[in-house]
N, CA, C and O atoms as a GROMACS GRO file, in nm:
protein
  464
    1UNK      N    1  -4.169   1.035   2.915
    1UNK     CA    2  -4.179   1.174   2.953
    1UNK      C    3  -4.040   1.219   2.996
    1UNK      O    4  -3.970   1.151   3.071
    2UNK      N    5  -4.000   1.348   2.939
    2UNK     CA    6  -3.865   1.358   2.934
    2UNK      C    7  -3.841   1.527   2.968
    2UNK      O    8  -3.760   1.602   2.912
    3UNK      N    9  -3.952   1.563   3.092
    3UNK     CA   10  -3.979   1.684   3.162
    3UNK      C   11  -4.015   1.671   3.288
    3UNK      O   12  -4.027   1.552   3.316
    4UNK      N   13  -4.040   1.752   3.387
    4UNK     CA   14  -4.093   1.747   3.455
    4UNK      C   15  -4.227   1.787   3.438
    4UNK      O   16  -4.217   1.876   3.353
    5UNK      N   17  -4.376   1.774   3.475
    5UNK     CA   18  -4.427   1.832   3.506
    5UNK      C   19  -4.541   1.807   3.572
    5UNK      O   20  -4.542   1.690   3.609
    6UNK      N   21  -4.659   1.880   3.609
    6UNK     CA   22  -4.758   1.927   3.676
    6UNK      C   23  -4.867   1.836   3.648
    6UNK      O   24  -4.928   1.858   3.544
    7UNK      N   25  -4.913   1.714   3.736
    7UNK     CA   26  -5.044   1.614   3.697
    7UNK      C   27  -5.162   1.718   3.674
    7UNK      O   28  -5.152   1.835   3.709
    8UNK      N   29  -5.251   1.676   3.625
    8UNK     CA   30  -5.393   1.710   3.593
    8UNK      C   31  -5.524   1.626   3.652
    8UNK      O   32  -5.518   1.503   3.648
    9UNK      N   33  -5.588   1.660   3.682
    9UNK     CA   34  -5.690   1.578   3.789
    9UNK      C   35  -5.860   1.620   3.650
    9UNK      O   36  -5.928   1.718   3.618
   10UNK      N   37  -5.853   1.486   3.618
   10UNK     CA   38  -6.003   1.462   3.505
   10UNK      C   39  -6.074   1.520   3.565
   10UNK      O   40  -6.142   1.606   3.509
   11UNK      N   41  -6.086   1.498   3.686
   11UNK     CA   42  -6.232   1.501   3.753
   11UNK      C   43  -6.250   1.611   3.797
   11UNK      O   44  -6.367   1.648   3.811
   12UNK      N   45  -6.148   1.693   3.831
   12UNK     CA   46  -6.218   1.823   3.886
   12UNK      C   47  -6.139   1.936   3.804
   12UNK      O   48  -6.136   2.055   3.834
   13UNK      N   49  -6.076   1.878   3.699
   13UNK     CA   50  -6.019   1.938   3.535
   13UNK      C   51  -5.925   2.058   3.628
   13UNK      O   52  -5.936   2.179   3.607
   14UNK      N   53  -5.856   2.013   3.705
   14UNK     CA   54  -5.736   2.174   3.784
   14UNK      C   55  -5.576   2.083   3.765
   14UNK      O   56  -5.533   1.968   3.765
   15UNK      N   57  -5.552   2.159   3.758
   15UNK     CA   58  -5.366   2.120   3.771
   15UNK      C   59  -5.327   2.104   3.892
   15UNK      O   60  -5.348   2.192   3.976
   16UNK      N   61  -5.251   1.965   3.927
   16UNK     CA   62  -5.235   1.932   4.104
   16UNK      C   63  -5.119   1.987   4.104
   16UNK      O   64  -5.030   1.961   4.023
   17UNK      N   65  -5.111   2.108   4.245
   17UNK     CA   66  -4.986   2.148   4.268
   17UNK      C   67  -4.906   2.087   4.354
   17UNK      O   68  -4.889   2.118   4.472
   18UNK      N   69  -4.845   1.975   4.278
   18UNK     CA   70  -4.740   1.869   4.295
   18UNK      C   71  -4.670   1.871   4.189
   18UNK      O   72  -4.737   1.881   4.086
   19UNK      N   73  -4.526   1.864   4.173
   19UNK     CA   74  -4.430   1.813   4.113
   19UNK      C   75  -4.368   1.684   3.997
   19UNK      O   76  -4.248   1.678   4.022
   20UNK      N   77  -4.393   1.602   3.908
   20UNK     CA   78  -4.384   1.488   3.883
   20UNK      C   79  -4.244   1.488   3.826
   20UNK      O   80  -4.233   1.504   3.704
   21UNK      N   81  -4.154   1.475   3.887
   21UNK     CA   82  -4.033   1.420   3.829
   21UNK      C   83  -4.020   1.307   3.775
   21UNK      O   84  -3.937   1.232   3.827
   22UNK      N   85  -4.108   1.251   3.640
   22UNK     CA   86  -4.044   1.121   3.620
   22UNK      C   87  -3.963   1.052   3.588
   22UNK      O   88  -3.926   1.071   3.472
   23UNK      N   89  -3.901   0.951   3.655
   23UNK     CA   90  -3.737   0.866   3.640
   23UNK      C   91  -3.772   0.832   3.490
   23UNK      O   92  -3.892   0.830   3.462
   24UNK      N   93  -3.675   0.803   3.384
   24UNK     CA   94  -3.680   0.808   3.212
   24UNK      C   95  -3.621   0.645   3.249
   24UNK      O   96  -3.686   0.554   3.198
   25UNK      N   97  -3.496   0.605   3.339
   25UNK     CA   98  -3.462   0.504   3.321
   25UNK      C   99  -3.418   0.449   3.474
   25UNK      O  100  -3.355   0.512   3.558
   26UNK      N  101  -3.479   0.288   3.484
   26UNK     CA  102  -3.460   0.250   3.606
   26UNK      C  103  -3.340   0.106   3.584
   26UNK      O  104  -3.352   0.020   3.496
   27UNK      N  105  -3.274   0.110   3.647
   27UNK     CA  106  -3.167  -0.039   3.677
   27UNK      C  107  -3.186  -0.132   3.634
   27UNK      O  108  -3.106  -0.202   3.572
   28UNK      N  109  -3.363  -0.168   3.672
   28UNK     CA  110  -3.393  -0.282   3.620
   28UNK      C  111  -3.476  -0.288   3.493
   28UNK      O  112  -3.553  -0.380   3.466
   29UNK      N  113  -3.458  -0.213   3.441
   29UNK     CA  114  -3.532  -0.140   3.337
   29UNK      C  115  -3.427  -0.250   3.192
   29UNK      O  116  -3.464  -0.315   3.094
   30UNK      N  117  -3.283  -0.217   3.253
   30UNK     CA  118  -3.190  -0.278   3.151
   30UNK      C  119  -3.150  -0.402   3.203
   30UNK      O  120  -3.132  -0.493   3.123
   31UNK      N  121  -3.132  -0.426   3.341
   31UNK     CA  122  -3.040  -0.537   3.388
   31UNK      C  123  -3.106  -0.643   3.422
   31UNK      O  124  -3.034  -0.741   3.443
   32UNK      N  125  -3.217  -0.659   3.436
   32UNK     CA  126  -3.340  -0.763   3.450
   32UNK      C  127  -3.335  -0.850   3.334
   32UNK      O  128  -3.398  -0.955   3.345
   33UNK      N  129  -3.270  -0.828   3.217
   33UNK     CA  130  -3.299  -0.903   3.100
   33UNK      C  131  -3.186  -0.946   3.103
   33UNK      O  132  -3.154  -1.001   2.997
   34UNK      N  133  -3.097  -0.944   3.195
   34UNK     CA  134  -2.956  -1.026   3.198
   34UNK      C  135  -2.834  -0.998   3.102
   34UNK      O  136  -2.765  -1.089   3.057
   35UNK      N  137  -2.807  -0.828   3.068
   35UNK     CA  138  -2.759  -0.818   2.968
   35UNK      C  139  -2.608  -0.818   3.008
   35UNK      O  140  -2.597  -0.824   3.130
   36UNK      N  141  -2.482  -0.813   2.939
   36UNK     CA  142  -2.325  -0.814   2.985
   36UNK      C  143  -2.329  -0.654   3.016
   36UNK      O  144  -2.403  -0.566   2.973
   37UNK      N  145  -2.231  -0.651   3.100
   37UNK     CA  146  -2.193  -0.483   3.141
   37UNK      C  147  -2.166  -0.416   3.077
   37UNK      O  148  -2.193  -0.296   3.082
   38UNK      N  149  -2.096  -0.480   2.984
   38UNK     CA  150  -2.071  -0.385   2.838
   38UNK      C  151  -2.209  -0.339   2.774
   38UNK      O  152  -2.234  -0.221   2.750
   39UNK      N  153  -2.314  -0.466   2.746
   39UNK     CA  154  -2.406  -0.412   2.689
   39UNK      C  155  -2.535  -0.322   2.773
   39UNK      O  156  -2.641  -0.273   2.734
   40UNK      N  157  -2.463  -0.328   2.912
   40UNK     CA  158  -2.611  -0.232   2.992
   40UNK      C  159  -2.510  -0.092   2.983
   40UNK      O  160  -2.580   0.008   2.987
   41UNK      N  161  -2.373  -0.062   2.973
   41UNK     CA  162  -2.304   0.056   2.964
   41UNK      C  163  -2.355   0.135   2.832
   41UNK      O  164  -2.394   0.251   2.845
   42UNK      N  165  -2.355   0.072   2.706
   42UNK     CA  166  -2.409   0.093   2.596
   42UNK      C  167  -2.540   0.123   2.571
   42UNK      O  168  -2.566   0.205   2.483
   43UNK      N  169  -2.663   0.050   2.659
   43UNK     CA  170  -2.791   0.114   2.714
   43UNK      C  171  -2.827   0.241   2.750
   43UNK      O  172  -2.907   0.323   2.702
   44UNK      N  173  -2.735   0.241   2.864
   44UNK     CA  174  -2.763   0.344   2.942
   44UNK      C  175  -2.669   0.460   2.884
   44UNK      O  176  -2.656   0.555   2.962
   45UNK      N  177  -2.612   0.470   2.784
   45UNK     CA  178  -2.529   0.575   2.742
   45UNK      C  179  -2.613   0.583   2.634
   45UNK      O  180  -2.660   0.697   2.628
   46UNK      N  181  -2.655   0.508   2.543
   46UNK     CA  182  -2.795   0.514   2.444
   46UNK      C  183  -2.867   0.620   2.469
   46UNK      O  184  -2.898   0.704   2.385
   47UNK      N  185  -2.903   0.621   2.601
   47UNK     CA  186  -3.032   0.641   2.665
   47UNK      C  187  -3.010   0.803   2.664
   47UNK      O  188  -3.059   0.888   2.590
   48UNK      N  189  -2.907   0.816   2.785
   48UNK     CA  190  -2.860   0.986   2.801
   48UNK      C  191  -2.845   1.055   2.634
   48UNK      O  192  -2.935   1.134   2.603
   49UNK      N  193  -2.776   1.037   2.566
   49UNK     CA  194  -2.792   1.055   2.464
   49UNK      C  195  -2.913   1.085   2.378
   49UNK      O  196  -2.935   1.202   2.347
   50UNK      N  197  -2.992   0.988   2.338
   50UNK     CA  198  -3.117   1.050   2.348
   50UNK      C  199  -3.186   1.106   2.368
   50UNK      O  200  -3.258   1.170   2.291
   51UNK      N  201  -3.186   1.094   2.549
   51UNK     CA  202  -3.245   1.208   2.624
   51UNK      C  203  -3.169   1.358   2.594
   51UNK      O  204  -3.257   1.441   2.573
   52UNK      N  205  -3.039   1.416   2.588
   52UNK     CA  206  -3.020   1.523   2.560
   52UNK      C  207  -3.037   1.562   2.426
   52UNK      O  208  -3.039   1.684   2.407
   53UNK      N  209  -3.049   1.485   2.324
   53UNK     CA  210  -3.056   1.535   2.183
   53UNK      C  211  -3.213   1.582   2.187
   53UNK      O  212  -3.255   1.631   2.082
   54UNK      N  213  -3.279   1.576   2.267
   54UNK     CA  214  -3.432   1.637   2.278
   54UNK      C  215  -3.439   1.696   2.390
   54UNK      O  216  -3.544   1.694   2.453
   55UNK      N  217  -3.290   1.785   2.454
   55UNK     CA  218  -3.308   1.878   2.513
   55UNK      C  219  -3.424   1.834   2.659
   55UNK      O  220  -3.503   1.913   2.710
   56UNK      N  221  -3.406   1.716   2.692
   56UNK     CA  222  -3.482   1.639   2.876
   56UNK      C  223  -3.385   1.646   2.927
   56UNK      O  224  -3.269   1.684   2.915
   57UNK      N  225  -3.469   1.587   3.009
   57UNK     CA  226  -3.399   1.569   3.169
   57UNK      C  227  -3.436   1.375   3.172
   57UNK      O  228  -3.533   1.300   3.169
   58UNK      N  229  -3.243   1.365   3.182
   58UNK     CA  230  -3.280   1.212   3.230
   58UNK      C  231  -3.258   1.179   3.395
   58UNK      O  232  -3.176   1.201   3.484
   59UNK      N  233  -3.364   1.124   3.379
   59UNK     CA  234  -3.383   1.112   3.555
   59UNK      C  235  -3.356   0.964   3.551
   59UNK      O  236  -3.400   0.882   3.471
   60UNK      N  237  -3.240   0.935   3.696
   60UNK     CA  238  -3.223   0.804   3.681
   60UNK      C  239  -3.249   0.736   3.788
   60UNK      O  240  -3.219   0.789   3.895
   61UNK      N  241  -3.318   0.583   3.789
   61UNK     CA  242  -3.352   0.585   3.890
   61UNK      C  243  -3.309   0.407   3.964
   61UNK      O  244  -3.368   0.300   3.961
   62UNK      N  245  -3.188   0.450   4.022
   62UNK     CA  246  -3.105   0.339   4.047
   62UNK      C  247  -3.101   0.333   4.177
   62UNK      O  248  -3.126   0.435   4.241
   63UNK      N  249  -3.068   0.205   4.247
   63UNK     CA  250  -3.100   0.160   4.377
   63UNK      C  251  -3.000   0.120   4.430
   63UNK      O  252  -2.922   0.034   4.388
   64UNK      N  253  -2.995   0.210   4.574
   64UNK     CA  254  -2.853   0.183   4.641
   64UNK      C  255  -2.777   0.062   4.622
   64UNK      O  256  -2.655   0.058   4.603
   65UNK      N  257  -2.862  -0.045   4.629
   65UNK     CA  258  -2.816  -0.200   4.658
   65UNK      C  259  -2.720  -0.217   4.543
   65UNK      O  260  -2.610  -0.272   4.559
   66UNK      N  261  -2.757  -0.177   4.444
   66UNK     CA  262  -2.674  -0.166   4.318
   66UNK      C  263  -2.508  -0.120   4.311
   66UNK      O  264  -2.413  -0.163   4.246
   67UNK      N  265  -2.522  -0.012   4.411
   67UNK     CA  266  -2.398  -0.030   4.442
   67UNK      C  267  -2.264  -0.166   4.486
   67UNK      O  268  -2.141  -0.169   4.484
   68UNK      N  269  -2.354  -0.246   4.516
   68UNK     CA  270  -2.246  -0.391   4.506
   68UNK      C  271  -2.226  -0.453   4.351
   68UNK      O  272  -2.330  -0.470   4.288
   69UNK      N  273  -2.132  -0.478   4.302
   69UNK     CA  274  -2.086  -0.535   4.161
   69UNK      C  275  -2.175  -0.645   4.128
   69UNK      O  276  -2.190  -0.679   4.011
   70UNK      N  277  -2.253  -0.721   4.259
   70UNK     CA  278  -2.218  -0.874   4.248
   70UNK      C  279  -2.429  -0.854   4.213
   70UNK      O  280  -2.504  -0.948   4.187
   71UNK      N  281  -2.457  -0.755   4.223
   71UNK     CA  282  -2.612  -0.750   4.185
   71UNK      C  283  -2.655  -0.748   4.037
   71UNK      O  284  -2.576  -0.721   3.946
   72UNK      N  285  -2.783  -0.777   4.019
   72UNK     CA  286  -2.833  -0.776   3.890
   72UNK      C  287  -2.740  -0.684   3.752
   72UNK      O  288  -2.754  -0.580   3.688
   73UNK      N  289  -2.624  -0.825   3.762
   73UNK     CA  290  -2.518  -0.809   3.650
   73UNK      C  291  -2.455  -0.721   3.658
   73UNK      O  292  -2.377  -0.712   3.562
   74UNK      N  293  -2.447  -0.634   3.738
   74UNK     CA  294  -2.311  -0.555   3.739
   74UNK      C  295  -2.364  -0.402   3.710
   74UNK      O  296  -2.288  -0.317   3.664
   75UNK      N  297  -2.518  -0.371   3.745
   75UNK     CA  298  -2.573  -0.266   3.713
   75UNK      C  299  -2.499  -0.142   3.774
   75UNK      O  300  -2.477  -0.046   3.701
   76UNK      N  301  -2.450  -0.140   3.935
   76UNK     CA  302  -2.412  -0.030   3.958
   76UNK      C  303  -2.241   0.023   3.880
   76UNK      O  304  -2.194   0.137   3.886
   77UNK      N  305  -2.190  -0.076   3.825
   77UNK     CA  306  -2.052  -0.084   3.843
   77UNK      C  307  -2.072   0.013   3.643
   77UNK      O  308  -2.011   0.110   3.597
   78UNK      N  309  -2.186  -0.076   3.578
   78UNK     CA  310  -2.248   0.004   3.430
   78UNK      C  311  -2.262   0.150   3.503
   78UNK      O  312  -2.162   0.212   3.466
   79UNK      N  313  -2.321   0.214   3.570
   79UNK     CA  314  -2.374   0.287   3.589
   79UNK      C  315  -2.250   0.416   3.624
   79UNK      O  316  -2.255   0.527   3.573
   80UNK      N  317  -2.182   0.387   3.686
   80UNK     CA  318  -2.016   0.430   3.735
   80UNK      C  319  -1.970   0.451   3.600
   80UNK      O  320  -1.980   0.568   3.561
   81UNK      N  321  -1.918   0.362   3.512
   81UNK     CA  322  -1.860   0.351   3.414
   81UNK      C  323  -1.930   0.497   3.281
   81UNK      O  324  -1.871   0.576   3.208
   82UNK      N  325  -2.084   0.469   3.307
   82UNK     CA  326  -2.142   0.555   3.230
   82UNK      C  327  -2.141   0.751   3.264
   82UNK      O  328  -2.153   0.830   3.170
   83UNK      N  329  -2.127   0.798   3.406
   83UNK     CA  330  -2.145   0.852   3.482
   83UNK      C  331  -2.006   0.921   3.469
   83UNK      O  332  -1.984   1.041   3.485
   84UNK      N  333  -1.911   0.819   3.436
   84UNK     CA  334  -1.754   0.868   3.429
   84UNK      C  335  -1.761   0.904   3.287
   84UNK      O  336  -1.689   0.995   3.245
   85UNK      N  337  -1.827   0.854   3.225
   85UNK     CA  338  -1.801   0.930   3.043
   85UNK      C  339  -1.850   1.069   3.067
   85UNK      O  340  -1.784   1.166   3.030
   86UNK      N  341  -1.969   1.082   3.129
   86UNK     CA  342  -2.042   1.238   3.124
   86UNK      C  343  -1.974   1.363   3.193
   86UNK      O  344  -1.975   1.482   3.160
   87UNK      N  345  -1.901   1.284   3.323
   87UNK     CA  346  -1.841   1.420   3.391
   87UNK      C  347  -1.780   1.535   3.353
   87UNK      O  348  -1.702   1.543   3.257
   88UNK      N  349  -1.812   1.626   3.424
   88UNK     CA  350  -1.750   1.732   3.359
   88UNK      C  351  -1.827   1.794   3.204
   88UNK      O  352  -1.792   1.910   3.183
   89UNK      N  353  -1.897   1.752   3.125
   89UNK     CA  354  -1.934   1.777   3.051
   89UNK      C  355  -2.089   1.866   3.055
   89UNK      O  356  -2.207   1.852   3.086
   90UNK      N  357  -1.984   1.972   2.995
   90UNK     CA  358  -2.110   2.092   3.001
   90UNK      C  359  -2.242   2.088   3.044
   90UNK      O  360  -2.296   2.096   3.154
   91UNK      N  361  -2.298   2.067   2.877
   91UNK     CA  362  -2.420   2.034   2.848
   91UNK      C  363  -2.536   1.986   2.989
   91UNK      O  364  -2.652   2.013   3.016
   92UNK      N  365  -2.414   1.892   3.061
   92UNK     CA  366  -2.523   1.825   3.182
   92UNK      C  367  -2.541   1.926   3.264
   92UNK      O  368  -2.466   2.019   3.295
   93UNK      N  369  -2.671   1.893   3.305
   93UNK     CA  370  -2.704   1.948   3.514
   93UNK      C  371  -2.726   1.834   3.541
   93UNK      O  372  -2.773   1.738   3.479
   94UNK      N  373  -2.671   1.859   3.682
   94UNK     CA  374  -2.650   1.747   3.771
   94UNK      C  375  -2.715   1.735   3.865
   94UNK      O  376  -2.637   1.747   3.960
   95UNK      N  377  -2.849   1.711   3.916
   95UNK     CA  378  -2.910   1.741   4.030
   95UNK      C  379  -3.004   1.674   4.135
   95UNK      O  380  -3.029   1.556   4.108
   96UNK      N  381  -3.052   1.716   4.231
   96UNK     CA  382  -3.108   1.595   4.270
   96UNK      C  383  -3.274   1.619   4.296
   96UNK      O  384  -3.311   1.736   4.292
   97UNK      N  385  -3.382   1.508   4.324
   97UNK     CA  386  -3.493   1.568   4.276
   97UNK      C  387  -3.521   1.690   4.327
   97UNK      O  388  -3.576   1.770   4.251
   98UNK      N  389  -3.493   1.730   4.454
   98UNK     CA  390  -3.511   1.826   4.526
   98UNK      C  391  -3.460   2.006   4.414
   98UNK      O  392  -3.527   2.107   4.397
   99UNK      N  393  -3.319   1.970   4.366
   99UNK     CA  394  -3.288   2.089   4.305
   99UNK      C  395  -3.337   2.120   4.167
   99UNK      O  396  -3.363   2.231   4.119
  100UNK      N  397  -3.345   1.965   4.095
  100UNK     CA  398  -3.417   1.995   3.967
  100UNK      C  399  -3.606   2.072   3.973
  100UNK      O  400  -3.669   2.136   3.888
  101UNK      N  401  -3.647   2.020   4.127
  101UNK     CA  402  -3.789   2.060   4.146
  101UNK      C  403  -3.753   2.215   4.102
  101UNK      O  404  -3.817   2.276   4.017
  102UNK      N  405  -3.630   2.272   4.178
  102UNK     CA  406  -3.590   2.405   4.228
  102UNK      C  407  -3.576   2.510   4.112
  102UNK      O  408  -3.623   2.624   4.112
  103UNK      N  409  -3.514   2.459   4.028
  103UNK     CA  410  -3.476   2.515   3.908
  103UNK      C  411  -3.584   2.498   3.798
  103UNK      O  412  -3.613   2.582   3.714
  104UNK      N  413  -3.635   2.381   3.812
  104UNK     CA  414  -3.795   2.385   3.718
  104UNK      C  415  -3.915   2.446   3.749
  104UNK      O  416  -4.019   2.434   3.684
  105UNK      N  417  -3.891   2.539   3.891
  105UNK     CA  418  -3.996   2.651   3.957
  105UNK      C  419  -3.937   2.734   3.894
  105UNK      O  420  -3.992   2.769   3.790
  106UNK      N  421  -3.817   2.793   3.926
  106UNK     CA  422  -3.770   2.916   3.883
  106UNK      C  423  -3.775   2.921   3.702
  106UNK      O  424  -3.820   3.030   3.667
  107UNK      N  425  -3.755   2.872   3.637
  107UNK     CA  426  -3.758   2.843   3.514
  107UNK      C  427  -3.915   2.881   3.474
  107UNK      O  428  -3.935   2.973   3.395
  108UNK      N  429  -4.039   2.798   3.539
  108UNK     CA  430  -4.144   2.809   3.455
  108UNK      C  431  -4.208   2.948   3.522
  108UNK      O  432  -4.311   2.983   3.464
  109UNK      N  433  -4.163   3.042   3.641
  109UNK     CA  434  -4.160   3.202   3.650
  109UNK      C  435  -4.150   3.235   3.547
  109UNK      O  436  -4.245   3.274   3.479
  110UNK      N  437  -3.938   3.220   3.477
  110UNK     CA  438  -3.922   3.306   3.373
  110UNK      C  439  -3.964   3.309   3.303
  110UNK      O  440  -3.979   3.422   3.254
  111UNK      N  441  -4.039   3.163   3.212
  111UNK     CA  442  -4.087   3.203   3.105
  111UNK      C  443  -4.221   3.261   3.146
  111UNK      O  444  -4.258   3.343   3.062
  112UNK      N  445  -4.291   3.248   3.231
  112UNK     CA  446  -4.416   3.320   3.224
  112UNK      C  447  -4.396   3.438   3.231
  112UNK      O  448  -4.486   3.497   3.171
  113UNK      N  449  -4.283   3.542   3.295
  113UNK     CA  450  -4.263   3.679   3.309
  113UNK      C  451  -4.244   3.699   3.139
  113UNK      O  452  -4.256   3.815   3.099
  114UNK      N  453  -4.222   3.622   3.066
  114UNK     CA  454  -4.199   3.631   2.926
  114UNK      C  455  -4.290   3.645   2.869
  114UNK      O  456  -4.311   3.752   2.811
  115UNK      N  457  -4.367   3.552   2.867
  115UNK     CA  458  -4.494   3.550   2.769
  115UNK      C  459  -4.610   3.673   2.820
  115UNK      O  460  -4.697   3.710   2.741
  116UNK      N  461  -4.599   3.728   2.960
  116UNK     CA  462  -4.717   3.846   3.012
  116UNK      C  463  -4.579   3.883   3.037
  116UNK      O  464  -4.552   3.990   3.092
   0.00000   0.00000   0.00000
C-alpha cells in the first residue's frame, strides 16, 4: 500500500476515522538477510524509485538504533547514503507522519470540493 488511507470496519461496514500511514519499507525488511551496504543502498533506492514512478508515498520505517554503523550491516549508514542521493530533489515531500496525516486531510477536502 503506497497511500495513506482510511481502515474499514466489516462488521459495522463504516470507515474508521483514523489515519493509516503505512511504512512501504522497514530496515529489517532489507538488512535481516545480511545483505553488503552496497547492496541494501541499491534496495532501498530500488524501492523509492518505484514508489515514485506510481506517484506514493514511501514511508520509511527505520529505527533509531540504526543509527550506529556497527548494527544489522550497516543499515543506518545505507540509509544516509540513500537519503543523500534524494536531497534536494523536487519531486520529493519530506515529512513526518504527523504532516503527511496534514496534507493528506487537506488534499482529500480538495478533491472532494471538486467532485461536489
Amino acid at each position: 500500500m503506497i497511500w495513506p488511507f482510511y481502515p474499514f470496519n466489516r462488521e459495522t461496514q463504516e470507515i474508521l476515522p483514523i489515519l493509516e500511514i503505512p511504512p512501504t519499507l522497514m530496515d529489517g525488511g532489507i538488512f535481516y538477510d545480511s545483505p553488503t551496504q552496497e547492496e541494501g543502498v541499491m534496495k532501498i533506492l530500488y524501492h523509492i524509485q518505484h514508489i515514485i514512478s506510481f506517484e506514493g508515498a514511501a514511508v520509511l520505517d527505520w529505527h533509531l538504533e540504526m543509527s550506529n554503523d556497527s548494527l544489522l550491516h550497516g543499515a543506518g549508514k545505507a540509509l544516509s547514503v540513500c537519503l543523500d542521493k534524494w536531497r534536494g530533489d523536487t519531486p520529493i515531500f519530506w515529512a513526518s507522519p504527523i504532516e503527511m496525516a496534514k496534507w493528506w486531510k487537506e488534499r482529500k477536502m480538495k478533491l472532494f470540493e471538486e467532485v461536489f
